[in-house]
C-alpha positions in Angstrom: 102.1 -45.2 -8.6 99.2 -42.7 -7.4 97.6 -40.7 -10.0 97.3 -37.2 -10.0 93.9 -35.3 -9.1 93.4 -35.0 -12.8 94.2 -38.5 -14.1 92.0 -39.5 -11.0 88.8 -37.9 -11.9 89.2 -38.4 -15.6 89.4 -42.4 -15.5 86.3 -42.0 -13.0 84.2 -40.1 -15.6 85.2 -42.7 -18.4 83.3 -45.2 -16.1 86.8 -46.7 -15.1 87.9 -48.0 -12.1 91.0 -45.3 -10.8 93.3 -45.5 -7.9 90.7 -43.8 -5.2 87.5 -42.7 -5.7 87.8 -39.0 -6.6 86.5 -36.3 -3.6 84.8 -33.4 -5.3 84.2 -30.3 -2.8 84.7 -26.9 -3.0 84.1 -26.1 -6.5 80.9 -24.2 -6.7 78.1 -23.2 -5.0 76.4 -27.0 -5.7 79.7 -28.0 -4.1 80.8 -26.1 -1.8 81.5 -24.9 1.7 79.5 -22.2 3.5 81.2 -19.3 5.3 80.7 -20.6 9.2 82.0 -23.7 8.3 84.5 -22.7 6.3 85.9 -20.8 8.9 85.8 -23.1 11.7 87.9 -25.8 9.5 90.6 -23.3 8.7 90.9 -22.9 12.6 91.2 -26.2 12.7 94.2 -26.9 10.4 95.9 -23.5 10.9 95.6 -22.0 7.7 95.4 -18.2 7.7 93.5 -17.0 4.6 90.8 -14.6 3.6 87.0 -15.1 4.2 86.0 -14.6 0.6 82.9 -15.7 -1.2 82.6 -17.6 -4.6 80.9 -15.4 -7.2 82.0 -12.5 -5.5 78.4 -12.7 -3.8 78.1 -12.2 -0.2 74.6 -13.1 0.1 75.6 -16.5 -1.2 77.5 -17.3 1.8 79.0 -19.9 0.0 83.0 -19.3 0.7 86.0 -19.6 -2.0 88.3 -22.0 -0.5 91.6 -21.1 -0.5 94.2 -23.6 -2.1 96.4 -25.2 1.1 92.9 -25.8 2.8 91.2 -27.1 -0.7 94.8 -29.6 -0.7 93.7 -30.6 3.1 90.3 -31.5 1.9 91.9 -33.5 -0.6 89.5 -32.2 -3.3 90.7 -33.5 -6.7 89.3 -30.7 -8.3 89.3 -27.1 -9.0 86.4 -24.4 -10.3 86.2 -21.7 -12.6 83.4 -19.7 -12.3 82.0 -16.6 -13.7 80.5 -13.5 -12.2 78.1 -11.0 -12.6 78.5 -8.3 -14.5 81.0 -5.6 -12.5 78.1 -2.7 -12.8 76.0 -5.3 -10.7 78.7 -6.2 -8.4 79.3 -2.6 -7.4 75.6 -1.7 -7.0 75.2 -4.7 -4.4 78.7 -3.3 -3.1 77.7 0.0 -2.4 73.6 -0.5 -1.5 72.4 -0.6 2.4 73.6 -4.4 3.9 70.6 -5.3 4.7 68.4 -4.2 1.4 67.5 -6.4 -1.3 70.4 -8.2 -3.1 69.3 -7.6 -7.3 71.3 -9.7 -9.5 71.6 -9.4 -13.9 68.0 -10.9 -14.3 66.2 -8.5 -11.6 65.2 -11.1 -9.2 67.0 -11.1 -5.9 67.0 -12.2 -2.3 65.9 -10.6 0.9 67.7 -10.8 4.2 65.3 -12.7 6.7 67.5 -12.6 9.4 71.0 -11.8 10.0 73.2 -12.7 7.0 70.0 -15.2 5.8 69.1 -15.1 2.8 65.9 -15.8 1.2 64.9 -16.0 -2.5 61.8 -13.3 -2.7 62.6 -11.0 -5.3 60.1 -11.4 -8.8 60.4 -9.5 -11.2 57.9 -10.7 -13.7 55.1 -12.3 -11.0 52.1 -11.2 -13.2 53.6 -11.8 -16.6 51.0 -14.2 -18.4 52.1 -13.7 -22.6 55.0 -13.2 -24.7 54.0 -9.7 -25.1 54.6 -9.8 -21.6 58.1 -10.8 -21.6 59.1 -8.8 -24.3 57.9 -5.6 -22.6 60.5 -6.3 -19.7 63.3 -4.3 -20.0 65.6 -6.3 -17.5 67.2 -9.1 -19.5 70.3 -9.4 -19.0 73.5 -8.7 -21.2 75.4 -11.9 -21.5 78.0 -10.3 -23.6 78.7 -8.1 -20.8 83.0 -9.1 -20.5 83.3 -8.1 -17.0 81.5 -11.9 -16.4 84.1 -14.1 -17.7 87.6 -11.5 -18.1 89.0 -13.8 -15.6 88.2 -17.0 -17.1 91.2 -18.0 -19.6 93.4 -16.9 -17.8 92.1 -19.2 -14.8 91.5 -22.1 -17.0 95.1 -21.6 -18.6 96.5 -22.2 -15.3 95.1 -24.7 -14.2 95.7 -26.1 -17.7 99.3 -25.6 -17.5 99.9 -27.3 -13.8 97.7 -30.4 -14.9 97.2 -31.7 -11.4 93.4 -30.9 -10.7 90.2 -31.7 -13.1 89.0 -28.7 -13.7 85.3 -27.9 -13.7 83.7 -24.9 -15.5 80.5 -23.8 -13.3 78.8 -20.9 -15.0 76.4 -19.3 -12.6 73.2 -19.8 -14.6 70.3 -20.7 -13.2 69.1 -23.2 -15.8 65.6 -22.5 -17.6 63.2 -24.1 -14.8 65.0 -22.6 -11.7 65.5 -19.5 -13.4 61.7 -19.0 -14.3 60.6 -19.3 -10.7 63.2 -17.0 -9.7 61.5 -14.6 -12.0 57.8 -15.7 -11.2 58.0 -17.0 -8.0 57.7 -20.6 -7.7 54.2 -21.0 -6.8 53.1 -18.8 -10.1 55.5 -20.7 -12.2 54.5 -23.6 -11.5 50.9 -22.9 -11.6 51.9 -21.5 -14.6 53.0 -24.7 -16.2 50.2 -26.6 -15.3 47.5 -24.0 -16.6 49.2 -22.6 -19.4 52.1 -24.7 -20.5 52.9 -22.6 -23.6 53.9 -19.8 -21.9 55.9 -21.7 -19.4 57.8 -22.5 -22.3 58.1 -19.9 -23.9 59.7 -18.2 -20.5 61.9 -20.9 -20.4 62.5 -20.9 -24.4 63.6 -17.4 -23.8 65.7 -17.6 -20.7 67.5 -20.8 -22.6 68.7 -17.9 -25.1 70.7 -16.2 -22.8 71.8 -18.9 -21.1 73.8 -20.2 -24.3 74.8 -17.1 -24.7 76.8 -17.3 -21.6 77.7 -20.3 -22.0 79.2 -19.9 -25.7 81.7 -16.7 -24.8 82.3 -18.6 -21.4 83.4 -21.7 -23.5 85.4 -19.4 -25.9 87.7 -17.7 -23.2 87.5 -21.9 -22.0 89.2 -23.5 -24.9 89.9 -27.4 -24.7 91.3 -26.7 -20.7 88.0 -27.8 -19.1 87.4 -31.4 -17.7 83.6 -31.0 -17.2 80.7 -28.5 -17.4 78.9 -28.3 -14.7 74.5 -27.3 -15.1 71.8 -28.2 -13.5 68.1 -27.3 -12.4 66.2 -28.9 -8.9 63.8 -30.7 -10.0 63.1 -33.0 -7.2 61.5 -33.0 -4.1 62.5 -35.4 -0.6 59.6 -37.5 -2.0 59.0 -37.2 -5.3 59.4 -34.7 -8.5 58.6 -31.0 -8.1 56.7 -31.7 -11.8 55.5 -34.7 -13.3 57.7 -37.0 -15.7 55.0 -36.4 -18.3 55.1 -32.4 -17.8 59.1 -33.0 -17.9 59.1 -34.7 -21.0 56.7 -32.6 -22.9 58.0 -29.3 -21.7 61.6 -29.1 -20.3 63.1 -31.8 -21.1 63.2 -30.6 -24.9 64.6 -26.7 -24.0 67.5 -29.3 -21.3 68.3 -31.6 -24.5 69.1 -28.1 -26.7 70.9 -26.5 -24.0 72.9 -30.2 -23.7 73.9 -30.5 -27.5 75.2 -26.7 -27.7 77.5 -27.6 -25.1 78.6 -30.5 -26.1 78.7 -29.3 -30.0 82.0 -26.8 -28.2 83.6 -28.7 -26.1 84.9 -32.7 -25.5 83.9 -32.0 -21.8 81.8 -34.6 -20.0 78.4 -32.3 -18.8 77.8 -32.6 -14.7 73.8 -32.0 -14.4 72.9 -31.3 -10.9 69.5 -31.7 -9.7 68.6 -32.6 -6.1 65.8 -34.3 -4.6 64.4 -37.4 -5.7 65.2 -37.4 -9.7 65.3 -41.3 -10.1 62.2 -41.1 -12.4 64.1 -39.3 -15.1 67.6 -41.1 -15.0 67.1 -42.8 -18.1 65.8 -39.4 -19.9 68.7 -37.3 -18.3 71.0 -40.4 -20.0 69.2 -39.8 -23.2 69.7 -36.7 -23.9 73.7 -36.3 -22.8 74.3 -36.2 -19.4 77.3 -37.4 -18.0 77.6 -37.0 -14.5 74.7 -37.1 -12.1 74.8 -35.1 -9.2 74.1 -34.7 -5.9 72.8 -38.1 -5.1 70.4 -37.1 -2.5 70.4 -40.5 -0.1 67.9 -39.2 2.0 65.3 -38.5 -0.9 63.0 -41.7 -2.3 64.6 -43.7 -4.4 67.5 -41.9 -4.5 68.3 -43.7 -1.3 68.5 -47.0 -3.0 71.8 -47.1 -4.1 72.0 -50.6 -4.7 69.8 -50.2 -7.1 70.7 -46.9 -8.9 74.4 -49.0 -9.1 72.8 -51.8 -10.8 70.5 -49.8 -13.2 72.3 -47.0 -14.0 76.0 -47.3 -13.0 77.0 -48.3 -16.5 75.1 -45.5 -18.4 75.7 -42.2 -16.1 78.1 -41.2 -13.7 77.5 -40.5 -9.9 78.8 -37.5 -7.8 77.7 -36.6 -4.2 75.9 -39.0 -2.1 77.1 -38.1 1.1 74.2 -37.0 3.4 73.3 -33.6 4.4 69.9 -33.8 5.5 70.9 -36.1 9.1 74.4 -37.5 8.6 76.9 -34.6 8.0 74.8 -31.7 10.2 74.0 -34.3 13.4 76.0 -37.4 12.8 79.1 -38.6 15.0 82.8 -38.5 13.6 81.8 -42.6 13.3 78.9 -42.6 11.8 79.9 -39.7 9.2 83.6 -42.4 8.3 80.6 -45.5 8.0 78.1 -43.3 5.7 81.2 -42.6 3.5 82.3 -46.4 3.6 78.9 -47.5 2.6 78.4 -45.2 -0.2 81.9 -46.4 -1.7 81.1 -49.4 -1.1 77.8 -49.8 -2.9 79.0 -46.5 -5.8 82.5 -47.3 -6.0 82.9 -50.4 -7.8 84.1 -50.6 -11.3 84.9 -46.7 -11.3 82.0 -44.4 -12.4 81.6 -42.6 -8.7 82.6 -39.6 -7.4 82.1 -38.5 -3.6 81.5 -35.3 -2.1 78.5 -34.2 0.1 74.8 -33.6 -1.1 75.1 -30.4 -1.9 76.1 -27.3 -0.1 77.9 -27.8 3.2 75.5 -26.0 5.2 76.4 -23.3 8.5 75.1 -26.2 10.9 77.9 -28.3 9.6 80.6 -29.1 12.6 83.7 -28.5 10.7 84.7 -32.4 12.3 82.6 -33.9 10.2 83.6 -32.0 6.9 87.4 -33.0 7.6 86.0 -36.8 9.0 84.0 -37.0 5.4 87.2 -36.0 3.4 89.4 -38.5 5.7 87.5 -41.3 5.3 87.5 -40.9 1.1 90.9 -41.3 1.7 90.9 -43.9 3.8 87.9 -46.1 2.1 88.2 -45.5 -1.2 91.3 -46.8 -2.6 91.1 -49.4 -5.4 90.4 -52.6 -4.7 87.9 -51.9 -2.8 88.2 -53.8 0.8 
């Protein structure tokens, strides 16, 4: 007898072996769908719903699928997300298209060309002390209720029809992304290298407020949450954006603090997404409470060796993604799309402990034939046993 989306995911997460792999897509802006795409698969299929964004966030471009084409997909699970506050919202509503999109923190994104956005707004560039980041007046208020009114309500839902995992995705940034949103990365990361205390003190300080999201977004959460979805890119296509030393010394503490105040709230199993090549700090990301690795990015060093991410790793952690977005998904055939999801199950799948979906974001120069041949072949590939 099949198992319901729910019952699917959870015996995956448990490291157990399930009926089919579960298909994660569509649940937040690590998983989703962009607009074009989006769009061209809902011509596709036939279904006739609204072209809304996730987050309420335009400038995202990440869509918010609409149930019948999220059941087409066959996504086994479903997202609840937060938002900014409603003040924010209806500023970026009501300013000029094409200006500067300002979210809570004060760093925003530029339009470089038509509905392209680019991540250029600073706000604290030149900020070299504490005193520094005390003067600024633009932290945010995480208390703010417009961010999560929506939240147990959604949750209780979802709760109450028990057919879909359900993963929570507040929209943080986590501590390292969100420090060279508000230096720039360049600075930041200079920033780290010359003056590490301050780097962590930034992060220290952004890690405040992001538990403090987090804990009135796992209040209005309850027990009706499958997983907790985090993350900060730390990897490159070839390597770490930071040393394994620099990680361990000075994130890596501020990740493990953030890791046991969620999991102090909640039995939910903690998705950490990172992309880029992470295999380096597998063991560390183990240590210190993750679950569920995501995205697998196969075309990044080492990452590509799933063999031996399986054999290392496959009884310790989790893995979610793995379906290329860098070559396969964006300028592959139908066929070679259906093999790349065969060969992932194939080498992932085994023994439970794998869930697929597609290495991040699908991106606009996604054909919407591959997005529905990627979902199809899950189906058709990854029932239990394995052939």
């Amino acid at each position: 007898m099949p198992l319901t989306s729910r019952e699917r995911v959870l015996s995956a997460i448990h490291n157990e072996q399930p009926d089919r792999v579960p298909l994660v897509i569509g649940v937040s802006n690590a998983t989703g769908i962009k607009m074009a795409p989006y769009k061209a698969i809902k011509n596709i299929i036939g279904v006739q719903a609204p072209d809304n964004y996730i987050y309420d966030w335009p400038e995202l471009g990440t869509a918010e699928i609409d149930e019948e084409t999220m059941c087409r997909l066959h996504s086994d699970v479903r997202g609840v997300l937060d938002l900014e506050p409603e003040e924010v919202r209806k500023w970026n509503r009501a300013r000029d298209r094409h200006s500067d999109y300002i979210d809570s923190w004060g760093s925003g994104q530029t339009e470089i060309s038509e509905d392209d956005w680019f991540p250029s707004v600073h706000p604290l560039p030149d900020a070299r002390t504490t005193d520094d980041l005390e003067a600024y007046a633009g932290w945010p208020d995480m208390s703010d209720p417009t961010r999560i009114g929506h939240v147990r309500d959604r949750a209780r839902q979802l709760a109450k029809e028990n057919q879909f995992a359900i993963m929570a995705t507040p929209w943080l940034l986590f501590p390292f992304e969100r420090a060279y949103a508000m230096q720039g990365m360049e600075t930041f990361l200079l920033n780290m290298a010359r003056d590490p205390d301050f780097a962590h003190a930034l992060m220290e300080k952004i890690a405040v407020y992001c538990k403090q999201l987090m804990g009135c977004f796992l209040d209005e959460l309850g027990d009706n949450v499958d997983i907790i979805k985090i993350g900060d890119d730390l990897g490159t296509q070839d390597s770490l954006m930071i040393s394994p030393k620099m990680y361990r010394e000075i994130l890596k503490p501020i990740h493990a603090d953030f890791i046991s105040y969620i999991k102090a709230r909640t039995k939910a199993k903690i998705l950490f997404h990172s992309d880029g090549d992470v295999a380096p700090l597998i063991d560390d990301f183990v240590e210190i409470g993750v679950d569920i690795l995501n995205p697998i990015q196969t075309s990044a060093g080492s990452m590509s060796d799933l063999p031996s991410l399986k054999k290392r790793h496959g009884k310790n952690i989790v893995f979610c993604g793995g379906i290329d977005t860098h070559r396969i998904l964006p300028f592959g055939s139908v066929a070679e799309v259906r093999q790349e999801v065969k060969r992932v199950i194939d080498i992932l799948g085994p023994g439970g402990g794998c869930m697929i979906g597609a290495v991040h974001t699908v991106m606009n120069d996604v054909p919407p034939e591959n997005v529905l041949a990627m979902v199809d072949a899950v189906e058709e590939f990854g029932h239990y046993p394995l052939s």
